[in-house]
One Martini backbone bead per residue (centre of mass of N, CA, C, O) as a GRO file, in nm:
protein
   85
    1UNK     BB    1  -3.163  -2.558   0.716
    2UNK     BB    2  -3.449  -2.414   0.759
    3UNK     BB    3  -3.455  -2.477   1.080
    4UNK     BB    4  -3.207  -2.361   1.149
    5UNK     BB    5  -3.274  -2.079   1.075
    6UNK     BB    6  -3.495  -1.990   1.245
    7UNK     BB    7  -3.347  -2.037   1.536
    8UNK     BB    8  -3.153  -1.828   1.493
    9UNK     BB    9  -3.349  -1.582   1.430
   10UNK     BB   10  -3.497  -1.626   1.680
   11UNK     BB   11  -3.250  -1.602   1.884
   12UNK     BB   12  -3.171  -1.268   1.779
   13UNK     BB   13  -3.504  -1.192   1.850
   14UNK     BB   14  -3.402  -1.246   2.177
   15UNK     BB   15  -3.188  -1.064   2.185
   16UNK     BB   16  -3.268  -0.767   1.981
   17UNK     BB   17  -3.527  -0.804   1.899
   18UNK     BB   18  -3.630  -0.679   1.649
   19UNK     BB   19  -3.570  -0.749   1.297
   20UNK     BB   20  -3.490  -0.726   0.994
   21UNK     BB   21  -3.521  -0.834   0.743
   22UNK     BB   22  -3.379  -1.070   0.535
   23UNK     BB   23  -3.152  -1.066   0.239
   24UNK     BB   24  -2.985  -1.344   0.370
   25UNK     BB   25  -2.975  -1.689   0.382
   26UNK     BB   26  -2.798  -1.935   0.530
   27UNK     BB   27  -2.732  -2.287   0.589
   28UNK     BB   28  -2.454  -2.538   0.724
   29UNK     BB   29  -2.255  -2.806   0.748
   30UNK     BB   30  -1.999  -2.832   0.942
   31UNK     BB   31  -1.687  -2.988   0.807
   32UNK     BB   32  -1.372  -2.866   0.725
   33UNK     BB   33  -1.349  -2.577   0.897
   34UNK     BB   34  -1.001  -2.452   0.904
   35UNK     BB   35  -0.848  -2.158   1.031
   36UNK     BB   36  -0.518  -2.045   0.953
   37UNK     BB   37  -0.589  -1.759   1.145
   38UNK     BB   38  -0.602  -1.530   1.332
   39UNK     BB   39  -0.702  -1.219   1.426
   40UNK     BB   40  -0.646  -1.094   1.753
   41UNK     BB   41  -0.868  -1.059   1.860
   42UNK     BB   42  -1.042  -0.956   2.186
   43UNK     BB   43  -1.291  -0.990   2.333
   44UNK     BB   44  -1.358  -0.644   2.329
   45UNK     BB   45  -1.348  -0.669   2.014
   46UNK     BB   46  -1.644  -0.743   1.870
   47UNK     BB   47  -1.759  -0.432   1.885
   48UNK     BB   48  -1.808  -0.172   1.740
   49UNK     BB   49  -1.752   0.204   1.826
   50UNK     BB   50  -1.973   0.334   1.579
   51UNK     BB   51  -2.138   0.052   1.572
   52UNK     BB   52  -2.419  -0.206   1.586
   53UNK     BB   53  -2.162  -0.417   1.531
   54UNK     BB   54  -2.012  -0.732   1.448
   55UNK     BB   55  -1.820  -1.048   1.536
   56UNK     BB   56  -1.786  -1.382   1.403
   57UNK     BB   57  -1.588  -1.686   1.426
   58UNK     BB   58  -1.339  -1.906   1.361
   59UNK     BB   59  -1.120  -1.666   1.340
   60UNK     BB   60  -1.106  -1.524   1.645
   61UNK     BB   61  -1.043  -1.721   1.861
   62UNK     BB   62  -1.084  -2.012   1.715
   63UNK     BB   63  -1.069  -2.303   1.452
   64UNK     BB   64  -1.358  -2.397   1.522
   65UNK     BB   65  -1.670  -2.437   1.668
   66UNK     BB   66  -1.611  -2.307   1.968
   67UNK     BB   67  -1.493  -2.045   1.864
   68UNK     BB   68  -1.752  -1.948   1.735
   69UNK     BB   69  -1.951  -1.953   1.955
   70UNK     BB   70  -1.787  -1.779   2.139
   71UNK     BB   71  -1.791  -1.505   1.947
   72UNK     BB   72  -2.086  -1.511   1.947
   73UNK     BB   73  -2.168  -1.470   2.259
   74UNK     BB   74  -1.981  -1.263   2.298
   75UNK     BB   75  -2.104  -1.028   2.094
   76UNK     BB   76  -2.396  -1.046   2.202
   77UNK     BB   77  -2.315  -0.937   2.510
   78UNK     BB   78  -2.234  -0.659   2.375
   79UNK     BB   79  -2.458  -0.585   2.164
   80UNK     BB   80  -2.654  -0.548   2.480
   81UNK     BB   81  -2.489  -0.346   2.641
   82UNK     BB   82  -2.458  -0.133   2.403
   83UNK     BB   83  -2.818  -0.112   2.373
   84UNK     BB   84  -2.876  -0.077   2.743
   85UNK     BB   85  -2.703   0.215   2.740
   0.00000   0.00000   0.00000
């Protein structure tokens, strides 16, 4: 989990530039997760319009894994185009 923590993190500060130190950190494999219902977000809704926040997760597009991966990197290419603006 040390090693998944520290990639995702680094992947993070290739997408967002520096980031300030993690207040709580943790990684886990991902077994038996099945959302129950979706949130019904559209895909250009998964960042804030009033912060540079997002959402992302197995609730949000598919109740899976590659829903979340999918939700992940909608986030981030949202959250990127909304800081070189």
């Amino acid at each position: 989990p040390e090693t998944v923590q520290d990639l995702l993190l680094s992947a993070l500060e290739d997408i967002l530039g520096s980031v300030p130190p993690a207040v709580y950190l943790a990684a886990h494999r991902w077994r038996y997760a099945r959302a129950q219902k979706m949130s019904g977000l559209m895909h250009d809704q998964l960042v804030s319009a009033s912060a540079p926040i997002a959402v992302a997760g197995d609730w949000v597009l598919e109740p899976d894994i590659y829903g979340s991966l999918m939700s992940a990197q909608l986030a981030a290419e949202q959250l990127r185009t909304r800081l070189e603006s």
